[in-house]
N, C-alpha and C positions, 0 to 999 in steps of 0.2 A: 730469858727462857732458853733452855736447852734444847740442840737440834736433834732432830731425830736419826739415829744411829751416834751421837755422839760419848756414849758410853760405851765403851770398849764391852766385847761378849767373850768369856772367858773360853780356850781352847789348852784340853790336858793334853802331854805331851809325856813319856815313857821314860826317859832314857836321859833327864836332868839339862839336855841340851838339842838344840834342831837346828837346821841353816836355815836362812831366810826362804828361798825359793821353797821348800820343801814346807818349810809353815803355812807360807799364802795360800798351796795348794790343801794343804791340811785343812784349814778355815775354811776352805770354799771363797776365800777371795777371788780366787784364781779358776780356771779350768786345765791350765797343763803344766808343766816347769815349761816348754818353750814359751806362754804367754808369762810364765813369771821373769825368767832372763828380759824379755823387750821390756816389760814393764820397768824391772830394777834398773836398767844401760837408761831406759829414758830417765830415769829421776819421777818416776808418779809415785812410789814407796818411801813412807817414816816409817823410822826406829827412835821410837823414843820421842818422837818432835822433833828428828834431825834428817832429812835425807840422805838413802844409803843407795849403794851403787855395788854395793859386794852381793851378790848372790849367795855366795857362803857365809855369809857373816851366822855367826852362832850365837841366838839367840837363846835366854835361860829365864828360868819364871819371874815374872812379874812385868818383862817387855811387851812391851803397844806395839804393835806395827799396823797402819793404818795406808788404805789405798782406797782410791772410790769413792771416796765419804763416809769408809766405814772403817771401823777400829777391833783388834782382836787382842785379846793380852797373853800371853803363855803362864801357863798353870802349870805346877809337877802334878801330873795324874796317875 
């Protein structure tokens, strides 16, 4: 049985590409880019099922990024 939050909730996104910090806060994973930078430097943020550490990384539709036990995918909107 599948856990609860573990289906990624989809988030549209403008402009074909976003950075990581700037998604988290977008989703609402997040509450500021400074709580997204500590978050990304500690290692609690996937991409993809891989841990990332770039703040910038440029994510484009169809990527996971999951934090907190929750999951978001990027969508062209």
């Amino acid at each position: 049985m599948a856990h609860p939050g573990a289906e990624p909730f989809d988030v549209a996104i403008r402009d074909g590409a976003i950075r990581l910090g700037q998604f988290l806060k977008l989703a609402a994973l997040i509450d500021s880019g400074a709580d997204a930078k500590t978050v990304i430097a500690d290692g609690q943020v996937n991409v993809n099922g891989q841990v990332e550490h770039r703040r910038g990384r440029q994510l484009r539709s169809g990527d996971v990024v999951s934090f907190a036990g929750r999951s978001a995918r990027v969508v062209d909107g």
